[in-house]
C-alpha positions as CSV (number, residue, x, y, z in Angstrom):
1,X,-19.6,-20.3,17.0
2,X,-18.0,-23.4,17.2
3,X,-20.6,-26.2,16.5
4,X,-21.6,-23.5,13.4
5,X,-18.0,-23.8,12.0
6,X,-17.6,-27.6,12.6
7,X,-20.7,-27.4,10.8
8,X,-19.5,-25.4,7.7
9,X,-16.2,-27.7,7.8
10,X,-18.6,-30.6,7.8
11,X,-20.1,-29.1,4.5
12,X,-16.8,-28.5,2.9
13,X,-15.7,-32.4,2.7
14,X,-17.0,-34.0,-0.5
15,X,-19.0,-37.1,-0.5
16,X,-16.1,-38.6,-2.1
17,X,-14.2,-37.9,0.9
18,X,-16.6,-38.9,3.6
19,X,-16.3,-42.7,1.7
20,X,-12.9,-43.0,1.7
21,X,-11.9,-41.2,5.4
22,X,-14.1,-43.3,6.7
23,X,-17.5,-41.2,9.4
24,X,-18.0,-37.6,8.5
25,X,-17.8,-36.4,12.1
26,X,-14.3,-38.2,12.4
27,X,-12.9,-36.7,8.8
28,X,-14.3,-33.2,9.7
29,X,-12.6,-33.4,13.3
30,X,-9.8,-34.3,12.4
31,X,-9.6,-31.4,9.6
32,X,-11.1,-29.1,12.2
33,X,-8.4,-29.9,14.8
34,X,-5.3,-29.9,12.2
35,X,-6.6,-26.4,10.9
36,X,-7.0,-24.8,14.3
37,X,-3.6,-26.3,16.1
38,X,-1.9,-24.7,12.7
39,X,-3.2,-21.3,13.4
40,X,-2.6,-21.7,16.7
41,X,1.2,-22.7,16.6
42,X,2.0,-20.1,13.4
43,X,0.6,-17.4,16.1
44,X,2.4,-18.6,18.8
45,X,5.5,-19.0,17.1
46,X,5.3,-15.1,15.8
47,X,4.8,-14.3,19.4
48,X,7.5,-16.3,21.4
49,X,9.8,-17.4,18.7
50,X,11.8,-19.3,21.3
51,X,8.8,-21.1,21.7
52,X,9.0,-25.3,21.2
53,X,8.2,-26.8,17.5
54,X,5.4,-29.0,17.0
55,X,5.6,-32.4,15.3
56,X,3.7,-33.7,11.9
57,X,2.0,-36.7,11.0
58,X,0.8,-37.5,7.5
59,X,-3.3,-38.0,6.7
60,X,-4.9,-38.4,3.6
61,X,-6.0,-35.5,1.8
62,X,-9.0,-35.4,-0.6
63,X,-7.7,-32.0,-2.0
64,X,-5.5,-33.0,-5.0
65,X,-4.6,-36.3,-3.3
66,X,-2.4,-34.2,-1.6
67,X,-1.2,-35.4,2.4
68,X,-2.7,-33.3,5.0
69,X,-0.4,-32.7,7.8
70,X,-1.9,-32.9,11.0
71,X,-0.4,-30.5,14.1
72,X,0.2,-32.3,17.5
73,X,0.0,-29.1,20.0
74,X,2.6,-28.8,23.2
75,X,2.1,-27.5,26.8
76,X,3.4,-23.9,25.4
77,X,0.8,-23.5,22.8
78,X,-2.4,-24.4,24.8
79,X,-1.0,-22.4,27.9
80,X,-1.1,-19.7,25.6
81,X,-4.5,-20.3,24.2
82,X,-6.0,-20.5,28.2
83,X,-4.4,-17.1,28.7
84,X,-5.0,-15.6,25.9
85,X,-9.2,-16.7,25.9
86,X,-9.3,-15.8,29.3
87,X,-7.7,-12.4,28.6
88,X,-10.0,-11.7,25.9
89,X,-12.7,-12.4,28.2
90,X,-11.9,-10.3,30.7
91,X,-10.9,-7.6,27.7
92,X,-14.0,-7.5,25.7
93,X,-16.4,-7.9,29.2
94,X,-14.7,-4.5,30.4
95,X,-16.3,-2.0,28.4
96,X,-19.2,-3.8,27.6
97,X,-20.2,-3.9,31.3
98,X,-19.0,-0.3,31.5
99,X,-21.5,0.4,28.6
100,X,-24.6,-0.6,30.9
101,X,-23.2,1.5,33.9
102,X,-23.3,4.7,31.8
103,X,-26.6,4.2,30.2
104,X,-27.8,5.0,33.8
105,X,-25.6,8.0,34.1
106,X,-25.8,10.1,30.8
107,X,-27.5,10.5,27.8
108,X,-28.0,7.9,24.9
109,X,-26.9,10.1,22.1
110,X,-23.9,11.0,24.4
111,X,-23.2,8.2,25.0
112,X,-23.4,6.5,21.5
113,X,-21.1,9.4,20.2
114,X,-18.6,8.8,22.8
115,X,-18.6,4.8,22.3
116,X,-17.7,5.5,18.5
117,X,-14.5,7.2,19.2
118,X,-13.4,4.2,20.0
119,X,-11.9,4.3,16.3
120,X,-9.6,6.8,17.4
121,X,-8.4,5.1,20.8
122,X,-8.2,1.9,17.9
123,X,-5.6,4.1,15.7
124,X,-3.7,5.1,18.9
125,X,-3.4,2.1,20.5
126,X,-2.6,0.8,16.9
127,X,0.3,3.3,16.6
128,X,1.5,2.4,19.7
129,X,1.1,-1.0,19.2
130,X,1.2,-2.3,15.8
131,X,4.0,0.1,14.4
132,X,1.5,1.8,12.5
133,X,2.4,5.1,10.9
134,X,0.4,8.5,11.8
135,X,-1.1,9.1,8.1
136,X,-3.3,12.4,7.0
137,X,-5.5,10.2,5.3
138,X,-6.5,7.3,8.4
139,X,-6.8,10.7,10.7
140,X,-9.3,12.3,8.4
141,X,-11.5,9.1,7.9
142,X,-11.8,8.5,11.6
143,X,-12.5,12.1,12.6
144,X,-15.0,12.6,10.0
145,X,-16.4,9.1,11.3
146,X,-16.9,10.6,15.0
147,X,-18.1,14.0,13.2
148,X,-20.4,12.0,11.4
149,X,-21.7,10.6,14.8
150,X,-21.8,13.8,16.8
151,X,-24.0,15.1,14.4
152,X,-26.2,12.2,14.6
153,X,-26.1,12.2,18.1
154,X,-26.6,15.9,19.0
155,X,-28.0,18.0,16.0
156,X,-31.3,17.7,15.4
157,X,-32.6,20.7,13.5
158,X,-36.1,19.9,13.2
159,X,-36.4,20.5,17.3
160,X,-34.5,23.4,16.7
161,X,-31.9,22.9,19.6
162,X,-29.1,20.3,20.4
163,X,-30.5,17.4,22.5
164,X,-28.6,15.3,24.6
165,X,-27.2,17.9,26.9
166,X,-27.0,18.2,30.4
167,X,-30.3,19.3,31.4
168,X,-32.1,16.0,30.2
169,X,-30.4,14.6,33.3
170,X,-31.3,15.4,36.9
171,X,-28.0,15.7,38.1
172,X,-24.8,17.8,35.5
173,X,-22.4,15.3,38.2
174,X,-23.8,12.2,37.1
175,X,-23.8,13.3,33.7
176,X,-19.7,13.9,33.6
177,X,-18.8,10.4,35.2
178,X,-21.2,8.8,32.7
179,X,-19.3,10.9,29.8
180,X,-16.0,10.0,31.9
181,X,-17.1,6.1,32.0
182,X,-18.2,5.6,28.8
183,X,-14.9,7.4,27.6
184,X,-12.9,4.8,29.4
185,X,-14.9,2.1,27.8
186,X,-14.7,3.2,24.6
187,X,-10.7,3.0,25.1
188,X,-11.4,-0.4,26.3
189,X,-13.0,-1.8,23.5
190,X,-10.6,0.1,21.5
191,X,-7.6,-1.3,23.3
192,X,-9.4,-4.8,22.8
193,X,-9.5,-4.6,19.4
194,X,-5.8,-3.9,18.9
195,X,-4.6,-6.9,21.4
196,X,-6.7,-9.2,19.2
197,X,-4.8,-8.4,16.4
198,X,-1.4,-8.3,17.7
199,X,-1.4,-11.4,20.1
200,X,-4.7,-13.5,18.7
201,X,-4.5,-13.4,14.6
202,X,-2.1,-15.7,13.3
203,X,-0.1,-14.3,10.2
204,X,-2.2,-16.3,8.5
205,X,-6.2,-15.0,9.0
206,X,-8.2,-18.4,9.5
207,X,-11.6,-17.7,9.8
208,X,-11.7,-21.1,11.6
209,X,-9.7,-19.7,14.2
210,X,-11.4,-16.9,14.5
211,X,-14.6,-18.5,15.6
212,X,-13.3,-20.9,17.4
213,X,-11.2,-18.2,19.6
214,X,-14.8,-17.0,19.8
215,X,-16.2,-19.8,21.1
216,X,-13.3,-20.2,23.9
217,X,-13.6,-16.6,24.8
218,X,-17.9,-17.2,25.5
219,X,-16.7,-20.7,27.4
220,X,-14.1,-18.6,29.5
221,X,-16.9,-16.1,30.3
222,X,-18.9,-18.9,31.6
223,X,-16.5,-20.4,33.4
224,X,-14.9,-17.6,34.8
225,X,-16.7,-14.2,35.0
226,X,-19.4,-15.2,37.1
227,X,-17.5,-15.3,40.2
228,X,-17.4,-11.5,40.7
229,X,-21.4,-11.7,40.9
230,X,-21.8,-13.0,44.4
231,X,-19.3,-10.0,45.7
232,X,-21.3,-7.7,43.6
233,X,-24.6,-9.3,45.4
234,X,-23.5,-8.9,48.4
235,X,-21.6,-5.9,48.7
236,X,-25.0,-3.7,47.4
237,X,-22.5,-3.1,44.2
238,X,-24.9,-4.9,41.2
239,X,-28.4,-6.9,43.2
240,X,-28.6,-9.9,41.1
241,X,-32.0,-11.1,40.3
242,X,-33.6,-13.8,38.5
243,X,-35.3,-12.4,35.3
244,X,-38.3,-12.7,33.8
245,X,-39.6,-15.2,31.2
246,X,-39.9,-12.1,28.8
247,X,-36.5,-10.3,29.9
248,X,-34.6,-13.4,29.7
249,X,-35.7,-14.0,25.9
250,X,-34.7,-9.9,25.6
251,X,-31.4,-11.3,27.2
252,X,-30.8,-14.7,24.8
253,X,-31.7,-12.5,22.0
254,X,-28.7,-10.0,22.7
255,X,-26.7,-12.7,23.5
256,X,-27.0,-14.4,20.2
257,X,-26.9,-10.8,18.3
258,X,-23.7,-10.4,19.9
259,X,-22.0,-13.5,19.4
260,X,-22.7,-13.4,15.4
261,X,-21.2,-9.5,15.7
262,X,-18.3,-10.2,17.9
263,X,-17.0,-12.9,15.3
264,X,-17.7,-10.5,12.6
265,X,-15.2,-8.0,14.3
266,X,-12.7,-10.3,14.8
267,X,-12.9,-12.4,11.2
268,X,-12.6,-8.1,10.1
269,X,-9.7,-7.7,12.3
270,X,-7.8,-11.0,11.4
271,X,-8.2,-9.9,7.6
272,X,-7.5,-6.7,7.8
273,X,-6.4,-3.7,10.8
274,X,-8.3,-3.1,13.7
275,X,-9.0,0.4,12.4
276,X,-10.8,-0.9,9.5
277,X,-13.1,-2.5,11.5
278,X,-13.7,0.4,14.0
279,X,-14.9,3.1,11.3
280,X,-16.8,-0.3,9.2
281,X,-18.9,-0.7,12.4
282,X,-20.2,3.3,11.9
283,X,-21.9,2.2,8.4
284,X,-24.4,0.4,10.7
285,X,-25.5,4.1,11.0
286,X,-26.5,5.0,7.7
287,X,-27.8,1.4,7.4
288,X,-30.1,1.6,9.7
289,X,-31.3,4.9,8.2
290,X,-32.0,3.6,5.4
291,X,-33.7,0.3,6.6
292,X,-35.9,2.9,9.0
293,X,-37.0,4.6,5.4
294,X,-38.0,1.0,3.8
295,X,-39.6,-0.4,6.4
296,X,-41.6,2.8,8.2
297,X,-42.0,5.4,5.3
298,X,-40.4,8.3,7.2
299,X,-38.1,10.7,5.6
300,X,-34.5,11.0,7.1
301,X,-33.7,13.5,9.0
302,X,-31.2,16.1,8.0
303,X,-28.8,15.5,10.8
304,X,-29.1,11.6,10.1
305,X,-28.3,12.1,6.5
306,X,-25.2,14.8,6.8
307,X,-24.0,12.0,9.3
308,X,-24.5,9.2,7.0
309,X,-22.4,11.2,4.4
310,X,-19.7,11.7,6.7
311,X,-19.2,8.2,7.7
312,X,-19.4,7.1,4.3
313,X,-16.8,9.5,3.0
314,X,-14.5,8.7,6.2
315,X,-14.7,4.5,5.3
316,X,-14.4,5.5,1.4
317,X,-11.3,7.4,2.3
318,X,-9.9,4.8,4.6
319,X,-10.5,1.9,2.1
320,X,-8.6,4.3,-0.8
321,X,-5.4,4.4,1.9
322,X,-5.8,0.5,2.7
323,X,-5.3,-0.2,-1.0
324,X,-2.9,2.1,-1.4
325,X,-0.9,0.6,1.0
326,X,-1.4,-2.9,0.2
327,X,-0.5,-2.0,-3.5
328,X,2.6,-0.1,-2.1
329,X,3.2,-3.6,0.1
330,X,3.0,-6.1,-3.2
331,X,5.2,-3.8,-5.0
332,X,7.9,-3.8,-2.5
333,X,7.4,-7.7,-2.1
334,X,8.5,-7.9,-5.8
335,X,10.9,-6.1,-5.9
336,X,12.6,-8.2,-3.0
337,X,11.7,-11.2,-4.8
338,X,13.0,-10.5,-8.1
339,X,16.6,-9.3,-6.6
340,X,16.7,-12.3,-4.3
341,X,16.5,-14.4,-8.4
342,X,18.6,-12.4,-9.5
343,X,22.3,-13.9,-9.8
C-alpha cells in the first residue's frame, strides 16, 4: 500500500509545484514523510503524553503559499511505530491462521456464522476498551447482523432441513474444537480491530497513515512471522511445501485481495468505530447476492434474502445511532465553545 499512496501523493502536487520544489519524487517525499511523522507523533503523544516533543522546520507550501512544517521524529516515536507494526502483525496473523485450522475441523456455513460475531466481541472489547457506552440501539444492529448470518448460514428451506450440522462431519469432536477455534478467532480479529483504533489511529484519521501502517504491518510479517515455520516443519505441527505454479497464483491473488481489504478496514476504523466496520463488512453478504443474481440469472434464495434484510436493517440502525451521536457530540462542542466566548 505504500508505493500506491506515494503514488496518489505524487498525483496530488500540481505542476506548478513540481517547478518550483524542484524533482517530483523529492517534493512528494518530503510531503509523504512530514504527513506520516505528524500522524505518527499526534498518536504517540495521545498515548504517552509524557512522551518527548518533536522539532519543526519551515518548507514551502504550494497550498495557499502557506509554510509546510516538516516533523523530525525521536527515538520514542519510531520505537513505538516498530512495536506497534510488529504487534499488529502478530494481531491480525492470529485469527487469520486460526481461520484455516477450522476450515479443516467444522463446517463452512458454521464457521462463516461464527467468524461474523466478531462484531459483537468488537462492541465488547470496545466497551471495555474505548469507554464506549452499552446502547439498545448498537446491541440490536449487531445481533440482528449475526441473525442475519445464521440464517444465511444454516436455513435453507428449499432442502428442507438445516445444513451445516454435525453430521456433515465425520467426527461431532472435531466439529466442537473447530466451533471452539473459530470462536476464539473471531475474538481475535475482533480484539484486533479495537487495538487499532485505540493505540494505531491518530486523533486525526490520515488515510496516509493508515496505508502506510499497512504497509509496515505486511513488511513486519515478512520479516518476522516466518520464523515459526521451520518449528512448525519440523515438529509435524504445519509440513511446509513448495506450491504449485497454479496454487501460488491462487495464493498472490488472496494476498493482494487482502491487502486492498485490510486497508479498507483500517481507513473504516480510523474514521469512524471499530463497530461500524464490523457489521459494514456483513453487507458484503447481500452484495454478493445480488452480484450472483446479475451475473448467473438465479433467483435468491429465501434464507439469503431474509438474511440480507437483516443485515441491512442492523447497519441502517447502527448508521441512525452513529449520527445521532455525532450530532449529540457537535452540539455539546458548541455549547463549550460559546461559554468559553462568553465574558
Amino acid at each position: 500500500m505504500i508505493p500506491l499512496q506515494f503514488f496518489y501523493e505524487w498525483l496530488l502536487n500540481s505542476p506548478s509545484d513540481r517547478l518550483i520544489a524542484g524533482t517530483p519524487r523529492s517534493t512528494t517525499t518530503e510531503r509523504y514523510l512530514t504527513c506520516f511523522a505528524a500522524s505518527l507523533i499526534d498518536l504517540v503523544s495521545t498515548i504517552q503524553p509524557s512522551s518527548t516533543h518533536y522539532g519543526h522546520t519551515l518548507l514551502n507550501g504550494p497550498e495557499e503559499d502557506r509554510p509546510l512544517s516538516t516533523t523530525r521524529l525521536l527515538r520514542p516515536h519510531l520505537r513505538y511505530l516498530l512495536r506497534l507494526a510488529t504487534s499488529l502483525a502478530i494481531l491480525i496473523c492470529i485469527p487469520s491462521y486460526l481461520w484455516y485450522v477450522s476450515i479443516n475441523l467444522t463446517t463452512m456455513a458454521n464457521l462463516t456464522a461464527i467468524y461474523n460475531t466478531a462484531c459483537f466481541f468488537v462492541y465488547a472489547f470496545s466497551v471495555a476498551l474505548l469507554g464506549e457506552r452499552v446502547l439498545a440501539p448498537k446491541v440490536a444492529a449487531v445481533l440482528l447482523c449475526i441473525a442475519g448470518v445464521s440464517i444465511i448460514s444454516f436455513w435453507h428451506p428449499e432442502n428442507g432441513d438445516v445444513i451445516g450440522t454435525l453430521s456433515t462431519l465425520s467426527s461431532p469432536t472435531a466439529s466442537f474444537l473447530g466451533s471452539a477455534v473459530a470462536t476464539v478467532g473471531a475474538a481475535g480479529y475482533g480484539f484486533y480491530e479495537v487495538f487499532y483504533k485505540k493505540y494505531a489511529s491518530p486523533p486525526t484519521a490520515s488515510v496516509l497513515f493508515a496505508n502506510t501502517l499497512t504497509g509496515l504491518i505486511g513488511l513486519s510479517t515478512l520479516l518476522l512471522l516466518w520464523l515459526p515455520l521451520p518449528l512448525f516443519h519440523l515438529t509435524g505441527i504445519e509440513p511446509f511445501s513448495l506450491p504449485n505454479v497454479r496454487t501460488l497464483a491462487y495464493i498472490l491473488l488472496i494476498s493482494i485481495i487482502g491487502v486492498f481489504f485490510n486497508a479498507s478496514i483500517m481507513c473504516v476504523i480510523a474514521m469512524t468505530s471499530p463497530v461500524f466496520a464490523a457489521v459494514a463488512i456483513m453487507l458484503t453478504i447481500p452484495a454478493v447476492a445480488v452480484a450472483d443474481v446479475i451475473v448467473t440469472g438465479k433467483d435468491v434464495p429465501a434464507s439469503t434474502a431474509l438474511g440480507s434484510a437483516l443485515i441491512l436493517v442492523g447497519f441502517v440502525l447502527l448508521c441512525v445511532e452513529l449520527r445521532n451521536e455525532g450530532e449529540a457530540a457537535e452540539k455539546v462542542g458548541g455549547n463549550q465553545a460559546e461559554s468559553e466566548i462568553e465574558p
